[in-house]
C-alpha positions in Angstrom: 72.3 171.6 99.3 70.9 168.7 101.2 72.7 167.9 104.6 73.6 164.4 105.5 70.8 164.9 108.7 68.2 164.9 105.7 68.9 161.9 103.9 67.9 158.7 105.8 69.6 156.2 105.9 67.5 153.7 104.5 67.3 155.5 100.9 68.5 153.6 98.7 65.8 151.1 99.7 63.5 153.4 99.6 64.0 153.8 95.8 64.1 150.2 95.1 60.9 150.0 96.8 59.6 153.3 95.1 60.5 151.8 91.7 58.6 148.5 92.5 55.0 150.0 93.3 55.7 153.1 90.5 56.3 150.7 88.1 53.6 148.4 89.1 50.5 149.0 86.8 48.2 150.4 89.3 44.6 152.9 89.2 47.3 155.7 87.9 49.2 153.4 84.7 45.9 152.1 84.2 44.0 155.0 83.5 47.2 156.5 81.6 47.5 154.1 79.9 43.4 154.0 79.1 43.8 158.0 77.7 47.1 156.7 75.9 44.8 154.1 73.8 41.7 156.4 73.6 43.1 159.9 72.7 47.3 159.6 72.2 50.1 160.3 73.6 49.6 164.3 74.1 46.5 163.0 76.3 48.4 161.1 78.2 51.1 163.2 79.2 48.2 165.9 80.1 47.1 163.3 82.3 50.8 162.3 83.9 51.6 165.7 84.8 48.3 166.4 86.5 48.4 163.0 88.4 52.1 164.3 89.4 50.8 167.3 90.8 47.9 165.3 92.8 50.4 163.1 94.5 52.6 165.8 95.1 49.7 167.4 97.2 49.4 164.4 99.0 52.8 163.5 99.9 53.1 167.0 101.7 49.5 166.6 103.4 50.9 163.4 105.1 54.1 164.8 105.6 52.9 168.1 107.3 50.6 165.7 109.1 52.3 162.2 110.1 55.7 164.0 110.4 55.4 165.4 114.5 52.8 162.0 114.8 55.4 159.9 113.8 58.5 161.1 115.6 56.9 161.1 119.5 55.1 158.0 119.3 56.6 154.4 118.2 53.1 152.8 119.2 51.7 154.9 116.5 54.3 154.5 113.9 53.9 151.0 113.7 50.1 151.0 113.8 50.6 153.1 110.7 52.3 150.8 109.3 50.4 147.8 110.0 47.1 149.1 109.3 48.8 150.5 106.0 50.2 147.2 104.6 47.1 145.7 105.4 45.3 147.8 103.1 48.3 147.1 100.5 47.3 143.5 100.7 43.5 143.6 100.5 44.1 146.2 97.4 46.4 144.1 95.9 44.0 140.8 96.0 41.3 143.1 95.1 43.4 144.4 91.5 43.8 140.5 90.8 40.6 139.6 91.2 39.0 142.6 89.3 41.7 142.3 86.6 39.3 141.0 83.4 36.7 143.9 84.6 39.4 146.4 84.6 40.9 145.4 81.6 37.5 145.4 79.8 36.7 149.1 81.0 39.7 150.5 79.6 39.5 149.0 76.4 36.3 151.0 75.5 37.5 154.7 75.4 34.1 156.1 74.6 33.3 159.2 74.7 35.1 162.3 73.1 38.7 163.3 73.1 39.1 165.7 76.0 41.0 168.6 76.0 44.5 168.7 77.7 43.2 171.0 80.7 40.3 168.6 81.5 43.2 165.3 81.3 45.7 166.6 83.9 42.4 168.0 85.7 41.1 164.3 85.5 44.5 163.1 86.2 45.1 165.6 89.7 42.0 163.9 91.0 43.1 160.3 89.9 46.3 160.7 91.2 45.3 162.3 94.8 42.6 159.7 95.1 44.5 157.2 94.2 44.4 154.6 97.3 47.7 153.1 96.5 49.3 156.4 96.9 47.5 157.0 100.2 48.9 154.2 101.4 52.4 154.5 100.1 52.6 157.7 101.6 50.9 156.9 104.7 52.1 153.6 105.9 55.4 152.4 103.6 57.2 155.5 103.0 57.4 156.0 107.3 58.7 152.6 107.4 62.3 154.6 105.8 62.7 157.8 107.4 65.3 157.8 111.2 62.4 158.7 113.8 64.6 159.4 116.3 65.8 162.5 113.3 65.0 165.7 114.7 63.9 166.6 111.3 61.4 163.9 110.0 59.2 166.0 108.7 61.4 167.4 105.7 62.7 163.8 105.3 59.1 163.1 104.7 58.8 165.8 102.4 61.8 164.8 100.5 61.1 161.4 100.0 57.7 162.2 99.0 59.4 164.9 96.1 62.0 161.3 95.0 58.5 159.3 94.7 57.2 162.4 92.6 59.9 162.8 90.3 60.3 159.0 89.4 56.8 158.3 89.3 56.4 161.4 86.4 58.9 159.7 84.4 57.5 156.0 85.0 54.2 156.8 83.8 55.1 159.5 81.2 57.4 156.4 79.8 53.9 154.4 79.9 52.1 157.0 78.5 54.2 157.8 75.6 54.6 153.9 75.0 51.0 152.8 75.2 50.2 156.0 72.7 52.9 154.7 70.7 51.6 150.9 70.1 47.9 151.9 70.9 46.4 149.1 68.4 48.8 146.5 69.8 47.5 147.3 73.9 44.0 147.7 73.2 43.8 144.1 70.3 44.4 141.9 73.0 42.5 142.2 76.5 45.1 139.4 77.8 47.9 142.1 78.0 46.1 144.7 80.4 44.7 141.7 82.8 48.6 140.4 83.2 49.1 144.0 83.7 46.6 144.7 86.4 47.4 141.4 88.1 50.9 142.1 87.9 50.3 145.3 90.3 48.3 143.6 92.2 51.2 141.0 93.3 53.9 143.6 93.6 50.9 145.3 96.1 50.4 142.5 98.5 54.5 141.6 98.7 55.2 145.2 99.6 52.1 145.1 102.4 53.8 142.3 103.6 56.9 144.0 103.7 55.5 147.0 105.9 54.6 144.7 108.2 57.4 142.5 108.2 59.8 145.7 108.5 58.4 146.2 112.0 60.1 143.5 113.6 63.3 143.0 111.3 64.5 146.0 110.9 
């Protein structure tokens, strides 16, 4: 049973802000969305549940690692989170300006249909590579934990676990959609560049505010 000392007490905008970037079409939807188009709906949710898995792994690495970092130093906390919405920003303008490249890339599903081990294999290594993630876990998700908690640590755990278990069912939901109404995503290239450029938006407003949260909150 989770004590009240574990939950911080900043969570419910942590979800609201964990709903914004999971929802926001980013590397992870994208390429879901890609195998949704190429090779169905199984292929896809292959694909969510091995992305799951690789942003699991990194939510505890940061955790394990940022946890005892973040709770002695307040200089470094907020370096982490500038440097970190920072990067949000430049990877935001970066999605909107690559947006009719992206959009082109996934359109062309060559190749063929993988099996559902080599998806969620190719999905772990989207997901755990996937820069947004880095960041989140890195830089925003600090931003809502007490650091003067004595356990900061397991709230970084447990927030990272939330992001997990609404991410799987954002991009299943994407997945499963997409795999659905495949003719209708890939016929018209316009949809995936509002898409992309969408995420890239929702990026940049929540780089600006990590940073913003330094000195308002």
């Amino acid at each position: 049973m989770l004590t009240t000392d574990l939950l911080p007490t900043r969570l419910w905008e942590y979800l609201i802000a964990t709903i914004l970037i999971v929802l926001a079409p980013g590397p992870s939807v994208l390429f879901i969305i890609a195998r949704a188009i190429a090779w169905g709906r199984a292929s896809a949710i292959a694909t969510v549940a091995g992305n799951t898995v690789g942003v699991l792994m990194i939510s505890l690495l940061v955790a394990v690692g940022l946890g005892p970092l973040l709770q002695r130093s307040t200089l470094f906390y907020n370096g982490i989170q500038w440097a970190g919405g920072l990067y949000l920003i430049y990877l935001g303008f970066q999605a909107i300006k690559a947006s009719k490249l992206v959009a082109s890339e996934l359109q062309k599903g060559d190749g063929a249909k993988p099996t559902l081990l080599a998806s969620a294999k190719n999905g772990f290594w989207v997901g755990a590579l996937n820069p947004k993630t880095i960041v989140f876990f890195a830089a925003i998700l600090p931003a809502f934990v007490d650091q003067e908690s004595s356990n900061l640590t397991a709230q970084l755990i447990l927030l990272g676990f939330i992001f997990c278990i609404i991410a799987f069912i954002s991009d299943s939901t994407y997945g499963l959609l997409a795999g659905t109404a495949r003719e209708w995503f890939a016929g018209d290239i316009k949809r995936l560049i509002v898409m992309r450029r969408f995420g890239g938006m929702v990026m940049v407003a929540l780089g600006i505010f990590t940073i913003a949260s330094i000195y308002l909150l």
